[in-house]
Each structure stands twice: as structure tokens, then as C-alpha cells.
TORFILO-655396 format. One record per residue (C-alpha): residue in one letter; chain; x, y, z. Coordinates in steps of 0.02 Angstrom, whole numbers. Example, Ala and Ser with C-alpha at 12.3 -4.5 7.8 and 13.67 -1.06 7.14 Angstrom:
<panus>
- A  A  615  -225  390 $
- S  A  684  -53  357 $
</panus>
This chain:
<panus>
- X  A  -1150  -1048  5888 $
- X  A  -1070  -947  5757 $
- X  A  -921  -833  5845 $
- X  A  -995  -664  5831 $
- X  A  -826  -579  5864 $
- X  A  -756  -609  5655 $
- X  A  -928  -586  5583 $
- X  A  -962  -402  5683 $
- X  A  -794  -368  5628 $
- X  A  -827  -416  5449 $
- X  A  -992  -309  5463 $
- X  A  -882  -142  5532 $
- X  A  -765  -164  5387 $
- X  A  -893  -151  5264 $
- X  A  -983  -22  5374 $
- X  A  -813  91  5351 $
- X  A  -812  48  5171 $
- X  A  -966  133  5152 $
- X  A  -903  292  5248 $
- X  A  -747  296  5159 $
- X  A  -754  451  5067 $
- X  A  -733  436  4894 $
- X  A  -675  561  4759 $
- X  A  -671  565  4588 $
- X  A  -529  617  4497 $
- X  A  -535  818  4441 $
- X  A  -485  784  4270 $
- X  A  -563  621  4219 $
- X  A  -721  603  4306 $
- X  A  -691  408  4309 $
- X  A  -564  349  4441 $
- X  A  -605  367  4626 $
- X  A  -487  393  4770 $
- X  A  -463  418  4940 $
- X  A  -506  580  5002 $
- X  A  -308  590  5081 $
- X  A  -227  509  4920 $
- X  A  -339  610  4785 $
- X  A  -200  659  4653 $
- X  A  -205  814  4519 $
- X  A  -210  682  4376 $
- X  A  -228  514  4376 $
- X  A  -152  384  4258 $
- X  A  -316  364  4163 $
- X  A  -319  549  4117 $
- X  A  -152  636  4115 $
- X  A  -111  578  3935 $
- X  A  -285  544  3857 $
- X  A  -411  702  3924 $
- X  A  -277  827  3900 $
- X  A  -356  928  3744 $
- X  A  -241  1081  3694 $
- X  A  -100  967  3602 $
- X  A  -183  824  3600 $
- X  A  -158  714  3442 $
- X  A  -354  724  3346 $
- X  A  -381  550  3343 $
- X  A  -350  530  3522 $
- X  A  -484  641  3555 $
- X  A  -598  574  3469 $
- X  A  -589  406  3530 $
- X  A  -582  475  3723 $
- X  A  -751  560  3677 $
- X  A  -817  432  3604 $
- X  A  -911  370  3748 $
- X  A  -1016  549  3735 $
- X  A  -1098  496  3586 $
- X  A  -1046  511  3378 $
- X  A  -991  684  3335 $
- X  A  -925  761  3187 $
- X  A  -804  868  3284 $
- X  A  -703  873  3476 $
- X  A  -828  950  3615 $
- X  A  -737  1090  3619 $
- X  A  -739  1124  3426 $
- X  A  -941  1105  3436 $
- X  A  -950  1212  3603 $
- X  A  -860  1363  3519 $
- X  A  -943  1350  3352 $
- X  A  -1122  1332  3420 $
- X  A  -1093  1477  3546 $
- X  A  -1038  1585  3370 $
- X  A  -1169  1536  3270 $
- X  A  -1313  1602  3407 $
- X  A  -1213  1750  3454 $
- X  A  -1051  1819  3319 $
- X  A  -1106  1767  3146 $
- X  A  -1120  1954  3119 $
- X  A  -969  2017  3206 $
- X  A  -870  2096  3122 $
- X  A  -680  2045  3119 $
- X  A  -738  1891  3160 $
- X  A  -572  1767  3170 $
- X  A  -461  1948  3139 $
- X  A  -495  2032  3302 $
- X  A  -415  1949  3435 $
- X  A  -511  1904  3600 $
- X  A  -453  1906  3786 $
- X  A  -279  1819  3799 $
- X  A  -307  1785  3985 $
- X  A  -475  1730  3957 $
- X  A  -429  1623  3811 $
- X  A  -281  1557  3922 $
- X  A  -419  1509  4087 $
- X  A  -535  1427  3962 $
- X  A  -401  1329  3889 $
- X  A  -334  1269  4058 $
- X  A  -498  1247  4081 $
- X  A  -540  1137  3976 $
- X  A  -368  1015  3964 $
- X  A  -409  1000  4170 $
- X  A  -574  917  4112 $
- X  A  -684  1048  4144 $
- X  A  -821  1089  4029 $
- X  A  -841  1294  4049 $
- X  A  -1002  1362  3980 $
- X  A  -980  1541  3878 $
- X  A  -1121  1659  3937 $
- X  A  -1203  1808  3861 $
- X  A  -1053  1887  3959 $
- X  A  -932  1786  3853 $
- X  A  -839  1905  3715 $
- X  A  -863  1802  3550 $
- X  A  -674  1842  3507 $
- X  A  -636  1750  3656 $
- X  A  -696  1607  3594 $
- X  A  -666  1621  3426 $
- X  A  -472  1645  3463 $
- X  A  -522  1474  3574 $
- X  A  -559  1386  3422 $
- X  A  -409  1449  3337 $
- X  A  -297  1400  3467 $
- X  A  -377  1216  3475 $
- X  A  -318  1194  3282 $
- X  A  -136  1290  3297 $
- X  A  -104  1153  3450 $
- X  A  -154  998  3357 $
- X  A  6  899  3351 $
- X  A  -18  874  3169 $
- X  A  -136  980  3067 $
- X  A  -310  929  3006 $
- X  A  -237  890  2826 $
- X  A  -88  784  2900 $
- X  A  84  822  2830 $
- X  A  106  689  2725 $
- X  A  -28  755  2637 $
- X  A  36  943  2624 $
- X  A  137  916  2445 $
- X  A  -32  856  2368 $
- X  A  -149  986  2440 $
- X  A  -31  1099  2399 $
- X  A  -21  1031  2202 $
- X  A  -217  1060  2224 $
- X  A  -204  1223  2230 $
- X  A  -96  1265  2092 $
- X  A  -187  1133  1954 $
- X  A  -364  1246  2032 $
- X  A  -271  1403  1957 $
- X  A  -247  1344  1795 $
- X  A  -390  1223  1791 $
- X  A  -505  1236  1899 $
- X  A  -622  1098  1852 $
- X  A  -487  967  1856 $
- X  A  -406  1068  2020 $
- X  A  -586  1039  2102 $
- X  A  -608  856  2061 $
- X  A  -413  822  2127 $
- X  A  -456  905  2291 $
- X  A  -610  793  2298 $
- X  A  -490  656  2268 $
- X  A  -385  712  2385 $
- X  A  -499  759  2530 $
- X  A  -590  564  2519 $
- X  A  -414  493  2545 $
- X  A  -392  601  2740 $
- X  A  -410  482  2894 $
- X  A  -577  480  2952 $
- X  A  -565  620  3110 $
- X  A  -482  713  2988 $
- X  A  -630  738  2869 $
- X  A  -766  727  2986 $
- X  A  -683  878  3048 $
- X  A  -624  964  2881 $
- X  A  -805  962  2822 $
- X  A  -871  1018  3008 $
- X  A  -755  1164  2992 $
- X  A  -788  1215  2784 $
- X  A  -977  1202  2824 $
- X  A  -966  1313  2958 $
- X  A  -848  1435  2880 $
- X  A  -958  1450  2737 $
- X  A  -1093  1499  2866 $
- X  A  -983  1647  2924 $
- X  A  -935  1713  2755 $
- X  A  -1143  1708  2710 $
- X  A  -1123  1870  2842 $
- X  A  -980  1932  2766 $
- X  A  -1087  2096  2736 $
- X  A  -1091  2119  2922 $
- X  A  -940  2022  2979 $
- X  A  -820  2090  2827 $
- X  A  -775  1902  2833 $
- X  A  -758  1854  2633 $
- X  A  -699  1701  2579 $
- X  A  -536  1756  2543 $
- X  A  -504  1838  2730 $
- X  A  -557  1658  2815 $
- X  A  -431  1577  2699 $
- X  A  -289  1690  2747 $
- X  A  -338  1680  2947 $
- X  A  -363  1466  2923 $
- X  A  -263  1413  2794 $
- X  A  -117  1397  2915 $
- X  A  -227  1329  3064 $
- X  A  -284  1179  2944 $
- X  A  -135  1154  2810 $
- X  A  49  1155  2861 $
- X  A  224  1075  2850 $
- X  A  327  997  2983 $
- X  A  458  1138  2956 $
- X  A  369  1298  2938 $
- X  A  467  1461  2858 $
- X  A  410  1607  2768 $
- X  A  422  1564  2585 $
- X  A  335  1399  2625 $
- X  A  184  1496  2742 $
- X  A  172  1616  2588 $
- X  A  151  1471  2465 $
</panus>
């Protein structure tokens, strides 16, 4: 006869097991604790799901287990959310949006939290969002090592811009992967916006001046280098 007092205590461990009240982690999703030892951040998120000032490549690799994507969540979020509702705004990218609303969406989203924008949401808003995402990126979407050469782009595509436009080809096909994928996301979408520059008063030219420094800079920034 089998002594019943280990094996009913076996079966009311594993019976408080399966009460034990489990919670996952507010940032990641992934780890599970305790409801009394339940942390702000966990290990497994506090340096990889953090978004605002996260390195690009990083992200991408995190969010790779959502599926191949051109661009970050967040990028695609904020662009699709323009495209169905600000295309025609005008100021578009000039006029700024709600800095305490940009600042809740951004905590927002490095907690892990996917906020959805409304038809309540002011498209400035997120536009400045988008902005934001690219001004925190540790290192730009054209890297720095590769500012001297973009920048040597521009000036051969002012005094010939045939050979300027097959150098930036060049030039573009030699960016780390993440780096293009979102490059071309961006310049696709941007050329979407200034097809409304009769409504937006978005040309060309005003994108470049509100992006160029969002998507090309040096290490050490100053004014005669910004106005190059």
C-alpha cells in the first residue's frame, strides 16, 4: 500500500502551482512572475524593448519574431496612420504636434505598449512621433562612417548630376541592411507626401530641410557642419 501522505502532498503542490498567479512582465510580454515579485522591467526587456534610443538593428531583430518588415512597428504605425488621415495637411512635418502627447506616446511605447492613434489623434502628434523616433536613433539611418561620402554625393549631384546619382546609388547599396530597408521605407513614403504638396505645401525641398538632419548626421554636430 502506497503511503498516501507524500503522494496527496505531491498532488497539493501541483494543485498550488496551478493557483499561483502568474503575471507577465509589463514591458516584454514574455517572462512571468509572481504576482508579489512582478518587477517594472525584467532582464529580458529593459535593454532590448526599449524603442526611443534604441540602436536600429536591435530593433529589428527584437521584432523579428512579428513577422519581416521593412521598417520598426512604430515607424509603420505612424506612417500608415498619415497616409489614411494627413497626406493633405498642410505643414505636414513643419507644424509641431502635442509635446505632452508626443511625450505619453513615446513612454508609451518604450514601456511595451502598443497605443492605437484614433480619429481623435492630431496627425502632428504623430508625425512629430515619427520625427522623434529618427532624432533618438543612437546612430542615424546613414551611419556616420558613411556621412563624408553621402556628403561628397551631394556636391558631385551639383555639378554632375548623372554621375552624383549613380554614386548615391553606389553608395546607398553599400548601407547595412536595417539601414536601407528603412532609407527606402522612408524616401517612398516621403515621395507620397510631397505628391500632396499642393495641399500639404510639403515640396521636395521643405521635406529635405525638416529630414535631412533626422536621417544624415555627424558624431559632432555644429552649425557650419548642419548647414553643409
Amino acid at each position: 500500500m502506497p503511503d498516501m501522505g507524500w503522494i496527496n502532498l505531491v498532488k497539493c503542490s501541483f494543485g498550488m502551482f496551478e493557483r499561483r498567479s502568474l503575471l507577465p512582465c509589463g514591458s516584454c510580454m514574455v517572462k512571468y512572475y509572481d504576482y508579489g515579485e512582478l518587477p517594472a522591467s525584467c532582464d529580458c526587456c529593459s535593454q532590448s524593448n526599449r524603442i526611443f534610443g534604441q540602436r536600429l538593428e536591435d530593433t529589428v531583430l527584437f521584432e523579428r519574431k512579428f513577422g519581416p518588415r521593412l521598417a520598426p512597428l512604430l515607424v509603420e504605425q505612424c506612417v500608415d496612420f498619415i497616409r489614411e488621415r494627413g497626406l493633405d495637411e498642410e505643414g505636414l512635418f513643419r507644424m509641431p504636434g502635442q509635446a505632452n502627447l508626443v511625450k505619453e506616446l513615446q513612454e508609451a511605447f518604450d514601456c511595451g505598449e502598443k497605443p492605437l492613434f484614433d480619429s481623435n489623434t492630431d496627425v502632428h502628434t504623430v508625425a512629430s512621433l515619427l520625427k522623434l523616433y529618427l532624432r533618438e536613433l543612437p546612430e542615424p539611418v546613414i551611419p556616420f562612417s558613411k556621412y563624408e561620402d553621402f556628403l561628397t554625393c551631394a556636391q558631385l549631384l551639383a555639378k554632375d548630376e548623372e554621375e552624383g546619382i549613380q554614386e548615391l546609388g553606389n553608395q546607398v547599396n553599400t548601407l547595412p541592411l536595417p539601414n536601407y530597408n528603412l532609407l527606402k521605407y522612408i524616401c517612398k513614403f516621403l515621395d507620397q507626401v510631397q505628391s500632396h504638396c499642393n495641399e500639404n505645401k510639403m515640396s521636395v525641398q521643405n521635406l529635405a530641410t525638416v529630414f535631412g538632419p533626422n536621417i544624415l548626421r555627424t558624431k559632432m554636430e555644429d552649425p557650419v557642419t548642419l548647414m553643409e
